[in-house]
C-alpha positions in Angstrom: 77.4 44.4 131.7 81.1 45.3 131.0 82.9 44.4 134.0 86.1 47.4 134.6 89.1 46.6 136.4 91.4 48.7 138.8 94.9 48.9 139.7 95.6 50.4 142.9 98.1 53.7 142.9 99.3 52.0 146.8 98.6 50.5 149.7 97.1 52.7 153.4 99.1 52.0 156.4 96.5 53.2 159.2 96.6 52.4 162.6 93.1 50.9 162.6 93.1 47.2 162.0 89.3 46.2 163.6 86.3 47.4 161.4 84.2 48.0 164.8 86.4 50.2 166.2 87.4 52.7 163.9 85.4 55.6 162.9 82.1 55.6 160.5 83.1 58.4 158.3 86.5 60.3 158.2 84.7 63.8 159.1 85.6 64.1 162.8 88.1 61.6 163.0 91.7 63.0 164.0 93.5 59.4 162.8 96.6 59.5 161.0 97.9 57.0 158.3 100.4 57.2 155.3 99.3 56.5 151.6 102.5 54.6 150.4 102.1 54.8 146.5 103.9 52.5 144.6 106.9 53.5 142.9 105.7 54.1 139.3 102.8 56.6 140.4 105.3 58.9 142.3 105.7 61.0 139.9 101.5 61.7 140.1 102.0 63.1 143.6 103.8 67.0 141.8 102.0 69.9 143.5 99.9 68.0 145.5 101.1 69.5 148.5 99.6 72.5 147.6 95.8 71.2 148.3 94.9 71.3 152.6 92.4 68.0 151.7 92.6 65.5 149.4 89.5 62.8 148.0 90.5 59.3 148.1 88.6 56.6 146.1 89.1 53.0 147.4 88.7 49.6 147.8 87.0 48.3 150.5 88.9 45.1 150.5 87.4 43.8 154.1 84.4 45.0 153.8 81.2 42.0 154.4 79.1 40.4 151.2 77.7 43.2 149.7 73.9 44.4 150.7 71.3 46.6 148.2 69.5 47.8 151.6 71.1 48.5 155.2 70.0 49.6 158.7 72.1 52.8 159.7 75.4 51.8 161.5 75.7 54.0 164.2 71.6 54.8 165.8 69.9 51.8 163.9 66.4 53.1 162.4 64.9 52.0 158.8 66.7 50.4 156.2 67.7 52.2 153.4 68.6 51.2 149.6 72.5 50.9 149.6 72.6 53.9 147.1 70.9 56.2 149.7 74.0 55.3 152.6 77.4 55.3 152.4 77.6 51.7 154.0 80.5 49.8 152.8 79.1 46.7 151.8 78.4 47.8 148.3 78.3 46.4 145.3 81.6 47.3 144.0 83.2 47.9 147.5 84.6 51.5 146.5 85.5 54.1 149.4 85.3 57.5 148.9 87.0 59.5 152.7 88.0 63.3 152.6 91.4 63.0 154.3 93.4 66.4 155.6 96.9 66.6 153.9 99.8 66.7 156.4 102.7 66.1 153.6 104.2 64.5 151.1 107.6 62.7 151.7 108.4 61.1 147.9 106.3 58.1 147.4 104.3 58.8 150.9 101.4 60.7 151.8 100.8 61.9 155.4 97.0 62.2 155.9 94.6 62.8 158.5 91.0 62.2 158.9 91.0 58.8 158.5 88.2 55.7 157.9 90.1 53.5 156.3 91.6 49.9 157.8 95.2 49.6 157.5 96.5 47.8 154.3 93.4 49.1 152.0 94.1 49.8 148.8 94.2 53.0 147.4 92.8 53.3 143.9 93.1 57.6 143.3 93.6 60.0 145.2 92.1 63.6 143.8 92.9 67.1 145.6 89.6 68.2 146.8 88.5 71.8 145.7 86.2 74.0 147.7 85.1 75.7 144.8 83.9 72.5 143.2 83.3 69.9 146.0 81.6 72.2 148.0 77.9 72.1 147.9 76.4 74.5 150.5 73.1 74.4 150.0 72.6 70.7 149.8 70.5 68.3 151.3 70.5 65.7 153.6 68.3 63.2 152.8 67.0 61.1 155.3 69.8 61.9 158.1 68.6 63.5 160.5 70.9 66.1 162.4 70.9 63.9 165.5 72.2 60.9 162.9 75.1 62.8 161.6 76.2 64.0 165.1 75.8 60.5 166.7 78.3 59.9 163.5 81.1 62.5 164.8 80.7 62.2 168.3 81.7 58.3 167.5 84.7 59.3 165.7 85.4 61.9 168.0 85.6 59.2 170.7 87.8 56.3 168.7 90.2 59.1 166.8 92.6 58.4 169.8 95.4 57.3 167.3 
C-alpha cells in the first residue's frame, strides 16, 4: 500500500467541543462555525459564494481507534461493516458534512449545518451541485426511516448553538 498524505486548507472553529453532544450528521443541525483557511488557499475561496451548500472533506482528528464494524450510534441495532455507516472511527478518519453557506469574509467561511468539533481540520471544501450530488432515486440501505429520523430529531434537539 502507498500511504497519501494531506495538508489541511484550515482549521473549523465550531462551538461544539464534546463528541457526545453535538449532532450525528450535519442534516438537521442549525450549528454555526467558521472555516478559517489559511492564508495561502484564500485565493481558492473566488466565486464560492455563489454555491447555497458546500461539501467539506475532513479530518476527524478526535475521532476513537478506528473500528471495520460498528453498532448504530443513535438507536443501537446490528453492527454493520464500517463501509456500510458513516461512523467516524474509520480507517483513515476522513469527514465528509454538507454545510449551508452563510458567507465568505476573506480567508473565512461562514457555514451552517454543522457536525464537526471545533478546531478539526479542514482538508477541501467542494461546492455541492444539485445537478450532480443529488441522487433522487437512491437507496437507503439498511436504515430504516425510523433510524434516519431518530438521526435528525437528535440534531434537531442539540443544534441550540
Amino acid at each position: 500500500m502507498q500511504d497519501v498524505t494531506f495538508t489541511p486548507v484550515g482549521i473549523l472553529s465550531s462551538p461544539y467541543t464534546d463528541m457526545q453532544n453535538m449532532p450525528v450528521q450535519s442534516a438537521g443541525s442549525r450549528g454555526r462555525a467558521t472555516i478559517n483557511l489559511y492564508d495561502d488557499f484564500t485565493a481558492g475561496l473566488q466565486g464560492l459564494e455563489g454555491f447555497s451548500h458546500l461539501i467539506l472533506l475532513t479530518y476527524l482528528h478526535k475521532a476513537p481507534a478506528e473500528m471495520l464494524t460498528e453498532t448504530p450510534m443513535v438507536d443501537g441495532g446490528e453492527p454493520h461493516g464500517i463501509f456500510a455507516t458513516r461512523h467516524m472511527c474509520r480507517p483513515n478518519k476522513i469527514g465528509l458534512s454538507v454545510v449551508r453557506l452563510i458567507a465568505v469574509q476573506g480567508n473565512h467561511v461562514l457555514i451552517e449545518g454543522l457536525d464537526l468539533i471545533n478546531e478539526t481540520p479542514v482538508l477541501d471544501i467542494k461546492p455541492y451541485i444539485p445537478a450532480f450530488d443529488a441522487v433522487p432515486d437512491a437507496s437507503s440501505g439498511w436504515l430504516s426511516a425510523q433510524h434516519i429520523e431518530n438521526i435528525l430529531t437528535r440534531n434537531n434537539r442539540l443544534s441550540f448553538v
